[in-house]
C-alpha positions in Angstrom: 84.6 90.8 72.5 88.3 90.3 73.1 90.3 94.4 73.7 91.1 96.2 71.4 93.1 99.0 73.8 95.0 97.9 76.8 95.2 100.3 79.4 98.0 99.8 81.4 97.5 102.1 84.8 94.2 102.8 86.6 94.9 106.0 88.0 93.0 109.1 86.8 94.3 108.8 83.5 93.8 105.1 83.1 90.3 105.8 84.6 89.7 108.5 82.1 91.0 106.8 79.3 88.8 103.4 79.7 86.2 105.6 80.0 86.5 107.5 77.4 86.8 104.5 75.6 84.0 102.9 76.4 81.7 106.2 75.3 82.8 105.6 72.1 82.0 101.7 72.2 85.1 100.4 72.0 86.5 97.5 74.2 89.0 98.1 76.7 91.5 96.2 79.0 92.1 97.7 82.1 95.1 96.5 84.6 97.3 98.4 87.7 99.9 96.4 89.4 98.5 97.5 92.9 96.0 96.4 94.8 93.2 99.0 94.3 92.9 101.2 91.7 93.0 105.1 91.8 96.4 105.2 91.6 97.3 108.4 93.9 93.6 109.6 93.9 92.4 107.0 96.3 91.3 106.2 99.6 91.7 103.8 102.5 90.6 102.8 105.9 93.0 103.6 108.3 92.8 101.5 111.7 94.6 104.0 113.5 92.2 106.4 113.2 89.0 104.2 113.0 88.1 106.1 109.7 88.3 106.2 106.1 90.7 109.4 105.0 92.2 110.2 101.2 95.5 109.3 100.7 96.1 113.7 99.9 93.6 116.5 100.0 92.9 116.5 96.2 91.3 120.4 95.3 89.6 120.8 91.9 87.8 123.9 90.8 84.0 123.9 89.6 85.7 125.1 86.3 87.6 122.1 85.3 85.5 121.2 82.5 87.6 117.9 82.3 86.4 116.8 86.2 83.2 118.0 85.5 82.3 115.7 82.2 84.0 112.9 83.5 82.0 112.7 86.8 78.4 113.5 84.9 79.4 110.3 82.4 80.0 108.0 85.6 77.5 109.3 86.9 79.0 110.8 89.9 78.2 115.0 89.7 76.9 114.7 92.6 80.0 113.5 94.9 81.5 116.9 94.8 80.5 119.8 97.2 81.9 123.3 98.1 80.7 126.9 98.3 78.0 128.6 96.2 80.6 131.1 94.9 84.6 131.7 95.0 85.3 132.3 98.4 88.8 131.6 99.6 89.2 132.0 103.4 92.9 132.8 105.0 94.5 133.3 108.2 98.1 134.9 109.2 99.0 132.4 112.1 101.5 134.8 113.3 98.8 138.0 113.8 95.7 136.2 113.9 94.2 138.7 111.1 91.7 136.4 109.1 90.4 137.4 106.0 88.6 136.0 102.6 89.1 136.3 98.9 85.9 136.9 97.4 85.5 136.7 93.2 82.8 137.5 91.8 80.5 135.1 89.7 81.3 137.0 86.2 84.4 137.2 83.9 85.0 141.1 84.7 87.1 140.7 88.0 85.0 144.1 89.7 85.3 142.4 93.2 89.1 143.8 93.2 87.9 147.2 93.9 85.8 145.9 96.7 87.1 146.0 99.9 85.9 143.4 102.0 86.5 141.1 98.6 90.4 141.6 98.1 93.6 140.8 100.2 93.3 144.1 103.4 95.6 146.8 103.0 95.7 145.8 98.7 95.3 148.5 96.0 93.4 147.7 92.6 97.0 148.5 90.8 98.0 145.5 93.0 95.9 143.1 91.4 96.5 144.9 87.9 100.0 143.6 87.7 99.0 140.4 87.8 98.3 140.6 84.2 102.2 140.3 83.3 101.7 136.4 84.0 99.0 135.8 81.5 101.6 135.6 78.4 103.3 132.6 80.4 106.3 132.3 78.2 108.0 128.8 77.8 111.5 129.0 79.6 110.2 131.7 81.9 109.6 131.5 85.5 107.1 133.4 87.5 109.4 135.7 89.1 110.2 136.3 85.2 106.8 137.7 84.9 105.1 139.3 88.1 106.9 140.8 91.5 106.9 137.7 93.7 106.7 140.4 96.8 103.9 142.1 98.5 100.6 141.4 99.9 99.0 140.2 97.6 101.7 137.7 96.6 102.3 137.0 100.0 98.3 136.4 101.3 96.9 135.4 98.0 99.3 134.2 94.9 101.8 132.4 96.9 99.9 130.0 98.6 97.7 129.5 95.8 100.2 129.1 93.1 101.9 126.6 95.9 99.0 124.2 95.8 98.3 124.3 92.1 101.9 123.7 91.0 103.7 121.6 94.3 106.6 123.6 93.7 108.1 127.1 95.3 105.8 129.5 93.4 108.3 132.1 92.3 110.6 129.2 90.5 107.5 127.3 89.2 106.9 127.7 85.1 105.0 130.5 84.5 103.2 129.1 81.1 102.1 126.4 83.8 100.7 129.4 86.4 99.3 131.3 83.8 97.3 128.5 82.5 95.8 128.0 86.2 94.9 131.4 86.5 93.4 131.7 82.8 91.1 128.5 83.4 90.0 129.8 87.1 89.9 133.4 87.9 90.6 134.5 84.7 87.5 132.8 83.9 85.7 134.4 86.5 84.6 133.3 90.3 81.6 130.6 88.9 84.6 128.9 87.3 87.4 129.5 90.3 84.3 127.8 93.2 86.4 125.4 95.4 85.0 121.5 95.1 86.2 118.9 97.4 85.6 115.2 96.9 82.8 114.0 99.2 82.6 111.6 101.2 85.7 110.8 99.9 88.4 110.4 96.6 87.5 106.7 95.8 83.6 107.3 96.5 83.5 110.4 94.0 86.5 109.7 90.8 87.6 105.4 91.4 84.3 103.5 92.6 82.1 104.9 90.5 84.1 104.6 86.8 84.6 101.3 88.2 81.2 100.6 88.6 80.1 102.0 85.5 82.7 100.2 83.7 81.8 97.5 84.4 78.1 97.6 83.1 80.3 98.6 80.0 82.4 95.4 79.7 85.3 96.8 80.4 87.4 94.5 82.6 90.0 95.6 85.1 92.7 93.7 86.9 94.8 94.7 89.9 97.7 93.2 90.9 99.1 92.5 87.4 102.5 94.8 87.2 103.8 95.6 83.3 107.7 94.5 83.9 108.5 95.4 80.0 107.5 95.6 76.4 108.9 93.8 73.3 109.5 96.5 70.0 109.6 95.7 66.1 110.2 97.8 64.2 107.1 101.0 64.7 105.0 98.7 66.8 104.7 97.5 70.0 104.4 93.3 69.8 104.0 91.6 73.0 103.7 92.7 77.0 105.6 90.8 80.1 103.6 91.4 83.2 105.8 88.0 85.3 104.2 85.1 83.5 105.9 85.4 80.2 105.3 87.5 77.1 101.8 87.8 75.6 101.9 89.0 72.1 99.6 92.1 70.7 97.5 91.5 68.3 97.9 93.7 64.9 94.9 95.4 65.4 95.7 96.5 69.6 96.5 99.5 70.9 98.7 100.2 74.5 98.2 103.2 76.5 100.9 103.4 79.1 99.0 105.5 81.9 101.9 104.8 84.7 104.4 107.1 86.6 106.9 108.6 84.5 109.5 106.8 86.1 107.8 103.9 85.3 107.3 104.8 81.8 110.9 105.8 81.1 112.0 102.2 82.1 109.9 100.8 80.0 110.0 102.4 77.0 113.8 103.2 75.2 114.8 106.7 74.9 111.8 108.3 76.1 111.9 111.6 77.9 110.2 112.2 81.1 110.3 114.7 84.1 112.6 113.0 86.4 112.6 116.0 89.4 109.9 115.3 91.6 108.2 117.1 94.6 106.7 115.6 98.0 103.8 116.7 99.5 102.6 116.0 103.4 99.2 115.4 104.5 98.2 115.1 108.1 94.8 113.4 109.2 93.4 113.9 112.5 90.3 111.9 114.2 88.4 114.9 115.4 84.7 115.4 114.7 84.8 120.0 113.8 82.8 121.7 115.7 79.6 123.0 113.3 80.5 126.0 111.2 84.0 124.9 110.5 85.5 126.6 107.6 85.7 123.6 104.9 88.7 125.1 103.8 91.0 127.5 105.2 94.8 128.9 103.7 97.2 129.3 106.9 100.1 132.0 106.1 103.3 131.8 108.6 102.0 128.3 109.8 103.6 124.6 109.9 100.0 124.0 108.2 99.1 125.4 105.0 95.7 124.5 104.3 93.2 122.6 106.4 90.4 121.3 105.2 87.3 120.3 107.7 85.0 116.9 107.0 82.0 115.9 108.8 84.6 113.6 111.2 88.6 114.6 110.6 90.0 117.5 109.9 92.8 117.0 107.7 96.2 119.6 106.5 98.1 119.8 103.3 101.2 121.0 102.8 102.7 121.1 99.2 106.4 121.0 97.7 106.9 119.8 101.1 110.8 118.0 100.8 111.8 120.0 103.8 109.4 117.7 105.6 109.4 114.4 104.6 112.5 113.2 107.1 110.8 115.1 110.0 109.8 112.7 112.8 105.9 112.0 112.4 105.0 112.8 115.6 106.5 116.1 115.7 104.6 117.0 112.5 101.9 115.9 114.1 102.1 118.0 117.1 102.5 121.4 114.6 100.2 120.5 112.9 97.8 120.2 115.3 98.8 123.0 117.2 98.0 125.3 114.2 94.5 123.8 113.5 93.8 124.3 117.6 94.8 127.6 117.5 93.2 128.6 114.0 90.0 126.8 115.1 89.8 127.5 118.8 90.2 123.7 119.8 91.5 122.0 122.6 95.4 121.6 122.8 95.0 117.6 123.1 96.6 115.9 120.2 94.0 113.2 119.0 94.5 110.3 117.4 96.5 111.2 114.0 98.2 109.6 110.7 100.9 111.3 108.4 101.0 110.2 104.8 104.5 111.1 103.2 104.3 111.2 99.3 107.7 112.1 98.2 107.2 112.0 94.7 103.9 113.5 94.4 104.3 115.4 91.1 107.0 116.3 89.0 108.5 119.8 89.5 106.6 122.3 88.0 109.7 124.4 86.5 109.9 125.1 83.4 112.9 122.8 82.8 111.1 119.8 83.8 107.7 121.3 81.9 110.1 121.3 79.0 110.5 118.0 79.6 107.0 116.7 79.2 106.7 113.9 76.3 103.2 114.5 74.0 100.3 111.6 74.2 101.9 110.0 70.8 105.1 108.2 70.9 107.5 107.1 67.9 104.8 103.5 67.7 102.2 104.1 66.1 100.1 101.4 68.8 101.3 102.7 71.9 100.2 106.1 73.5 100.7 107.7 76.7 98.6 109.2 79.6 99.2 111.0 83.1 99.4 114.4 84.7 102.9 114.2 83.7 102.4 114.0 79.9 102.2 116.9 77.7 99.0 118.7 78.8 98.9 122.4 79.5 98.5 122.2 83.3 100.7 121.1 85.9 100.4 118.1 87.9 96.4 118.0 88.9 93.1 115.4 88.4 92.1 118.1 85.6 95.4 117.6 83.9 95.5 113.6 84.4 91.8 113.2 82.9 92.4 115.3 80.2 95.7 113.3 79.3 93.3 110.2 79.6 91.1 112.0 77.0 93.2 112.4 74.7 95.2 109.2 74.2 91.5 107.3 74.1 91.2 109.7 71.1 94.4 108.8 69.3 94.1 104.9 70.3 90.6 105.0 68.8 91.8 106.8 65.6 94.2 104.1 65.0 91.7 101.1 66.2 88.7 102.6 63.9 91.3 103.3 61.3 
């Protein structure tokens, strides 16, 4: 059966898309111009290290109902492990004070008038405020909503509102926070439980849609790069990847699931967010000692989370521009230094590698939110997909999967008319 949608794009949202296609029976084309697909959900060996590490340290919450459906369909539910309830562990590298944030399972929050369970030295008013985000106006940052001062902004909000958006948390969009907060605590700790891709990105979200796929006839081809698309009048009519054009057929569909820088070249007049923000990941070849924290915030460190596998121990540091022309080595040796300290390790650097991404995500502001396209374009045959289309949340697998979701949806509407 030749395609009837043309994926162009196998990251998440490509991924998401074909697959979403394919539940609903309907025949799909998929094709990335890199080598492997995953786009920036994806893994590699790295000879330096001898080992295989993620590209980032990609977090997704056991409430991301997008995640969760697309892994049980590829059958991959199981690649995903974390803590039995939401339990966020933090450390002030400056005082050495540890503490942990500790939700519980049900919708009423009552673990803020635990102590033990809430940020030391917080009041229950504290958390209370927090409530002036939840409206999450358009236009309005979240200094416009909620004090951005305090200790529980400073030991809890901050660093968590860093990692979800990749951009300074008081200037990020606050209709983008609050819809973080609404889907996770908001929801309650049984939908805020950390999950961490195991062994690895490609092994839990790429290999297996590929695999399953496959047993679906959907073919995929690497290597093949869109350079443009040819218009008439409210349809899209033929494709150039190198080798000269090939036309669409009357009854195809294109979903454009690429970068939005990508996108903007290749289709006039289209709108996209064009401020972007980098984030630096550090990967070290050291086998943790057993009872590691999986997962650990760092306040007042070079370091701002460190995550713990069975043989690296790996940092992330989000809306990290301020980084991305520092010397590898030297963020290797902070690095480091705050995961020997933090984790009582020996002050020997061991073998390292520093991936740079410095267009990660678009900025979560709510100028460039603003700036968002929808899934539908002005053709009625070509849709788009990617964390950076319109979808509620900022820049995360959730968000990218969903996107995939829905332009499967519209492409189908048009191909079964």
């Amino acid at each position: 059966m030749s395609p009837r949608v043309r994926i162009v794009g196998a990251g998440m949202a490509g991924l998401s898309a074909a697959v979403e296609l394919a539940r609903r029976g309907i025949a799909a084309e998929l094709s990335d111009g890199a080598a492997q697909a995953g786009g920036r959900c994806r893994s590699y060996h790295d000879p330096q290290l001898g080992r295989t590490i993620d590209n980032g340290n990609h977090l997704v919450l056991s409430g991301n109902r997008a995640v969760a459906d697309y892994l049980a369909t590829i059958g991959a539910s199981d690649r995903l492990s974390g803590p039995l309830h939401a339990d966020f562990a933090f450390v002030d590298r400056a005082t050495g004070a540890r503490w942990s944030v500790r939700a519980n399972d049900g919708p009423v929050p009552w673990w803020i008038f635990r102590d033990g369970r809430r940020v030391p030295g917080t009041r229950v008013w504290d958390y209370l405020r927090l409530a002036g985000l939840l409206p999450g106006k358009p236009g309005q940052t979240v200094a416009d909503r909620i004090a951005t001062r305090g200790a529980v902004w400073d030991k809890l909000m901050e660093p968590v509102l860093l990692a979800a958006l990749n951009t300074a948390a008081a200037d990020g969009s606050a209709a983008l926070a609050a819809a973080v907060v609404r889907e996770s605590l908001g929801r309650g700790g049984r939908a805020s439980r950390p999950r961490i891709a195991e062994p690895t990105l490609a092994a839990a979200f790429v290999d297996p849609a590929i695999a399953w796929l496959a047993r679906q006839g959907t073919a995929l081809t690497l290597g093949r790069r869109l350079r443009a698309l040819r218009f008439d009048g409210d349809r899209v009519v033929a494709l150039d990847s190198g080798g000269g054009e090939e036309p669409v057929a009357a009854d195809e569909t294109i979903i454009l699931a690429v970068p939005p820088w990508v996108a903007s070249a290749l289709v006039p007049g289209l709108t996209t967010p064009d401020e972007h923000r980098a984030i630096v990941n550090a990967h070290f070849a050291f086998v943790p000692p057993a009872g590691t924290a999986p997962m650990i915030g760092v306040i007042g460190g070079a370091a701002e989370w460190i995550f713990a596998f069975p043989d690296r121990l790996s940092v992330t540091v989000s809306a990290a521009d301020h980084l991305v022309d520092v010397d590898r080595a030297e963020l290797a040796a902070r690095f480091w230094a705050d995961i020997a300290a933090i984790h009582h390790l020996p002050a020997t650097l061991p073998p390292w590698q520093i991936v740079k991404e410095k267009r990660a995500t678009f900025a979560a502001t709510p100028a460039q939110d603003a700036k968002r396209p929808p899934a539908e374009t002005r053709w009625r045959n070509l849709f788009l997909a990617g964390d950076w289309t319109q979808t509620g949340l900022p820049a995360t697998i959730e968000g990218a999967i969903r996107s995939g979701e829905r332009a499967a949806r519209l492409a189908a509407g048009v191909v079964l008319g």
